[in-house]
C-alpha positions as CSV (number, residue, x, y, z in Angstrom):
1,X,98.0,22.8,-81.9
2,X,101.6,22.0,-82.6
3,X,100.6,17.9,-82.7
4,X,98.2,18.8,-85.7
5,X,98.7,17.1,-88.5
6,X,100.4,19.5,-91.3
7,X,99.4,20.5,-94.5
8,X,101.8,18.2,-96.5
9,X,101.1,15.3,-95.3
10,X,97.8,15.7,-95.2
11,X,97.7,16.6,-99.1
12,X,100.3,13.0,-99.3
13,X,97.3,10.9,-97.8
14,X,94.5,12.8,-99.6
15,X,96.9,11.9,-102.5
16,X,97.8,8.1,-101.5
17,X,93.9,7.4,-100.9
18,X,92.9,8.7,-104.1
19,X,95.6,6.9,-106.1
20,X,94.7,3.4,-104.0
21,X,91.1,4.2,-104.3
22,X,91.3,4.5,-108.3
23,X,93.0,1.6,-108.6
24,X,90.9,-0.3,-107.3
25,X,87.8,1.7,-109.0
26,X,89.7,0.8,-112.2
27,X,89.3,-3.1,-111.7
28,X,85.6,-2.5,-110.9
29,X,85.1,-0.3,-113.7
30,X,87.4,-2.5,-116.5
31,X,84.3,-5.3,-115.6
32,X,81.2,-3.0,-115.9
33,X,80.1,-2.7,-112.1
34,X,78.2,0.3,-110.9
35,X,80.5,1.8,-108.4
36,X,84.1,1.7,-110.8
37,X,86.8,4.4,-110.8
38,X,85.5,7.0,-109.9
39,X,82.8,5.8,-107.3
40,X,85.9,3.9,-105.1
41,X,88.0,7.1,-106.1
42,X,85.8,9.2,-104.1
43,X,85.2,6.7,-101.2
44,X,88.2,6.4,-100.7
45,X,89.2,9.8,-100.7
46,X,86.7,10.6,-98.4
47,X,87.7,8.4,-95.7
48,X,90.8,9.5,-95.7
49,X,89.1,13.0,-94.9
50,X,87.3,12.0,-92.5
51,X,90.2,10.2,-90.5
52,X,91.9,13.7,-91.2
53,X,89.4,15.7,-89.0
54,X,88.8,13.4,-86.7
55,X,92.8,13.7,-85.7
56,X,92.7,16.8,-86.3
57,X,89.8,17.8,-84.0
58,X,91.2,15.3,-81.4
59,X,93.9,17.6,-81.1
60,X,92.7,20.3,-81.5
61,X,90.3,19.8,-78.5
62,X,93.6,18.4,-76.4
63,X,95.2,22.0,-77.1
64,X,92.2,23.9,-75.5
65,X,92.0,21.6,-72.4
66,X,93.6,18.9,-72.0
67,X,92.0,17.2,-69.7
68,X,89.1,16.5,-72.0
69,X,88.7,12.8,-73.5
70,X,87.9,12.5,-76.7
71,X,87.5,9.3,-79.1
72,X,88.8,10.6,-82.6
73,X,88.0,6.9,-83.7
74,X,83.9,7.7,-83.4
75,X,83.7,9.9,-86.1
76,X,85.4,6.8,-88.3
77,X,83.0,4.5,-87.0
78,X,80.0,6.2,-87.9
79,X,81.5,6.8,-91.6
80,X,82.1,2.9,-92.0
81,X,78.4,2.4,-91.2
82,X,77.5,4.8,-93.8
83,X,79.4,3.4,-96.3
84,X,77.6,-0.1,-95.8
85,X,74.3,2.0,-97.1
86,X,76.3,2.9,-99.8
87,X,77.4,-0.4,-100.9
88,X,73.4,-2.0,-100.6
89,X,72.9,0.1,-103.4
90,X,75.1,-1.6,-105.8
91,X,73.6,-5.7,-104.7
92,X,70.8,-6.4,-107.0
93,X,69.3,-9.9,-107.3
94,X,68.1,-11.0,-110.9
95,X,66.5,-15.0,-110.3
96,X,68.3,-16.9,-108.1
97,X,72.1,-14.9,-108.9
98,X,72.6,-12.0,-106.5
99,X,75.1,-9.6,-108.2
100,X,77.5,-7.0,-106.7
101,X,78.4,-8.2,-103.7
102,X,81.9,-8.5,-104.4
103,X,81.7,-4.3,-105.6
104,X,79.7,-3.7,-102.3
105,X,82.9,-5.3,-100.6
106,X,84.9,-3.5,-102.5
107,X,83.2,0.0,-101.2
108,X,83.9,-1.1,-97.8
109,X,87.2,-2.1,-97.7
110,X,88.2,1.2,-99.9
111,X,86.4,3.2,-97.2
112,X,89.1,1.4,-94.6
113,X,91.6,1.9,-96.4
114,X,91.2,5.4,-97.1
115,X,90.8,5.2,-93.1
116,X,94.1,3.3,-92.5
117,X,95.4,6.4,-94.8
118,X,93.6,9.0,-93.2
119,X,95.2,7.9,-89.8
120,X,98.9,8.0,-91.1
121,X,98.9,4.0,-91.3
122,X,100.5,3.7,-94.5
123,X,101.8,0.1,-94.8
124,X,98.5,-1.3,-93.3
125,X,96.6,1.2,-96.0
126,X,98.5,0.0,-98.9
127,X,99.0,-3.6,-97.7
128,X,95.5,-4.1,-97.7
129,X,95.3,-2.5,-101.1
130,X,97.5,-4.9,-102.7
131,X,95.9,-8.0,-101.2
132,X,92.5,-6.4,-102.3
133,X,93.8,-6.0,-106.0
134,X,95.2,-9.7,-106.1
135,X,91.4,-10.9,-104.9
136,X,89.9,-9.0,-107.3
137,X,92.5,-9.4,-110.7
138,X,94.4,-12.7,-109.7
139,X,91.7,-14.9,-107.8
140,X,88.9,-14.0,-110.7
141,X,90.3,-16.7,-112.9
142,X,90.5,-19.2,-110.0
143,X,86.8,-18.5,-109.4
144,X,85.5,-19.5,-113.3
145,X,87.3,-22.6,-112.6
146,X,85.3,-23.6,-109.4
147,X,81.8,-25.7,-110.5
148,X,79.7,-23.6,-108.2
149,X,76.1,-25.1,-108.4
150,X,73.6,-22.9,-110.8
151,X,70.1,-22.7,-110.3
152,X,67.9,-22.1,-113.3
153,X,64.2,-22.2,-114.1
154,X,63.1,-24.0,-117.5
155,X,59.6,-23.2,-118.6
156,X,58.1,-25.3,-120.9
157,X,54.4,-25.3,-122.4
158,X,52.3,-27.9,-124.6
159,X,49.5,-29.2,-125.3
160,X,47.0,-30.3,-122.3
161,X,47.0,-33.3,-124.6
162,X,50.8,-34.1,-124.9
163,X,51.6,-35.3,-121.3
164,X,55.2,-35.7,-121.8
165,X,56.0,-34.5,-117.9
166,X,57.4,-37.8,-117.2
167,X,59.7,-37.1,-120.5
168,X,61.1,-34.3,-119.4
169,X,61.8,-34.8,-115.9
170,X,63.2,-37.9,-117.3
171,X,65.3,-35.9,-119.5
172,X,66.5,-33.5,-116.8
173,X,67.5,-36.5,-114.4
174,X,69.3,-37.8,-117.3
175,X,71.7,-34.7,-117.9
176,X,72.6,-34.4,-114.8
177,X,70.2,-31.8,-113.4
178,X,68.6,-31.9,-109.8
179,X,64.7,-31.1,-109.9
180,X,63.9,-29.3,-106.5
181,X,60.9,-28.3,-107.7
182,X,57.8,-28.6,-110.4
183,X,55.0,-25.7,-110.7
184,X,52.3,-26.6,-112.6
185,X,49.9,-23.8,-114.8
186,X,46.6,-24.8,-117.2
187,X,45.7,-22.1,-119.9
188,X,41.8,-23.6,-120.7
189,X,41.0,-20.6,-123.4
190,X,44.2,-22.2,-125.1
191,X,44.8,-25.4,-124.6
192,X,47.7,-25.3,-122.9
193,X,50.1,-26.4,-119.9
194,X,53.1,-24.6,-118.5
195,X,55.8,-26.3,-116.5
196,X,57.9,-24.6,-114.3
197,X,60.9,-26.4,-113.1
198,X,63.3,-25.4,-110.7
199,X,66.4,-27.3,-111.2
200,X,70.2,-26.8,-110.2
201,X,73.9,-28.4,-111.8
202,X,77.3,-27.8,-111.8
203,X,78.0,-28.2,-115.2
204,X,77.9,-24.7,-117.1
205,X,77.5,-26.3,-121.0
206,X,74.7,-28.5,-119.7
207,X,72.2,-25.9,-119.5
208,X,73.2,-24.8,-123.5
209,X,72.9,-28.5,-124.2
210,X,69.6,-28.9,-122.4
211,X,68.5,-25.5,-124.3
212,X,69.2,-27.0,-127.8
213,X,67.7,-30.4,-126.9
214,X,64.1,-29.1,-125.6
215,X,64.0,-26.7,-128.7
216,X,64.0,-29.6,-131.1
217,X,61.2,-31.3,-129.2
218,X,57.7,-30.6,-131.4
219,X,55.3,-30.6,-128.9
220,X,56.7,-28.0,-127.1
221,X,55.0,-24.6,-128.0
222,X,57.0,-22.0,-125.9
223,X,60.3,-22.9,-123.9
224,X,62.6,-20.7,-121.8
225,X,65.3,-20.9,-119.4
226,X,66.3,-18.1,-116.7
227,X,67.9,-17.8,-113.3
């Protein structure tokens, strides 16, 4: 029992992984996310309790017979694959975006963290914590700057009688937009026909351009982008 790990240090890592945790629970909540401060807090926190017991029952086993063999990492393990569950919950898709990977990430690598912690790894724990912060803080203004490709959907109706497809695909083409896609829907009872087009650019002003454009068309009746 003597090999245990004592009751100050395991308060310092309970401590270390709920300070690191927060930290990091601060960035996320700062930007609105689901899981924020007190969500990574308490991942965190909890890892390192679980790396905790696992030692601790390790040796505790050893002391009653040591010939037994046991893995203190499986008890870890299973934890990390609960904490994937965990961070599923916070990835919603809205159109074609798919938000909250990066907090789900964020889950997992707190939960390793508070692992690294839990095991008495401190400059792997709080390494990792600093890169993780820089990603988060440092690299988020890197990433506006990168013209990633957008995908929107611009719905358009008229008139049966206007036929002015050929217009606004022309239009599209012309700005700069790639059509993958054209769905086609006839309203007889009114008169009408609704474009769908799927369509895709880098170029994040285009789409409030393209917005303003279409609106001041007349034979458009109804006209909405999304994605």
């Amino acid at each position: 029992m003597s090999d245990m790990i004592s009751a100050y240090e395991v308060i310092v890592r309970l401590i270390l992984g709920a300070v690191i945790g927060g930290v990091i629970g601060f960035e996320r909540e700062v930007h609105g996310r689901a899981a924020g401060f007190r969500t990574q807090l308490i991942v965190c926190l909890a890892s390192v309790l679980i790396m905790v017991v696992s030692e601790n029952y390790y040796f505790h086993i050893q002391s009653l017979d040591p010939t037994l063999r046991i893995d203190p990492a499986r008890i870890s393990a299973g934890a990390l694959i609960g904490i994937g569950f965990l961070g599923a919950g916070v990835i919603v898709k809205s159109g074609f975006a798919i938000r909250g990977l990066t907090t789900a990430a964020s889950i997992w690598i707190v939960s390793a963290i508070g692992l690294a912690i839990g095991g008495g790894l401190y400059f792997e724990g709080i390494a990792t914590s600093i890169i993780t912060i820089i990603a988060l803080i440092a690299l988020r203004a890197v990433e506006r700057k990168i013209k990633f490709l957008r995908y929107k959907v611009i719905t358009v109706s008229m008139l049966i009688t206007a036929n002015k497809e050929e217009e606004i695909t022309s239009m599209l083409s012309g700005r700069g937009f790639h059509i993958h896609s054209i769905d086609y829907e006839k309203h007889k009872s009114k008169g009408e026909i609704i474009y769908n087009f799927t369509v895709s650019t880098r170029n994040r002003e285009a789409v409030r351009q393209l917005f303003a454009e279409l609106n001041s068309m007349e034979f458009i009746n109804t006209l909405k982008i999304s994605g």
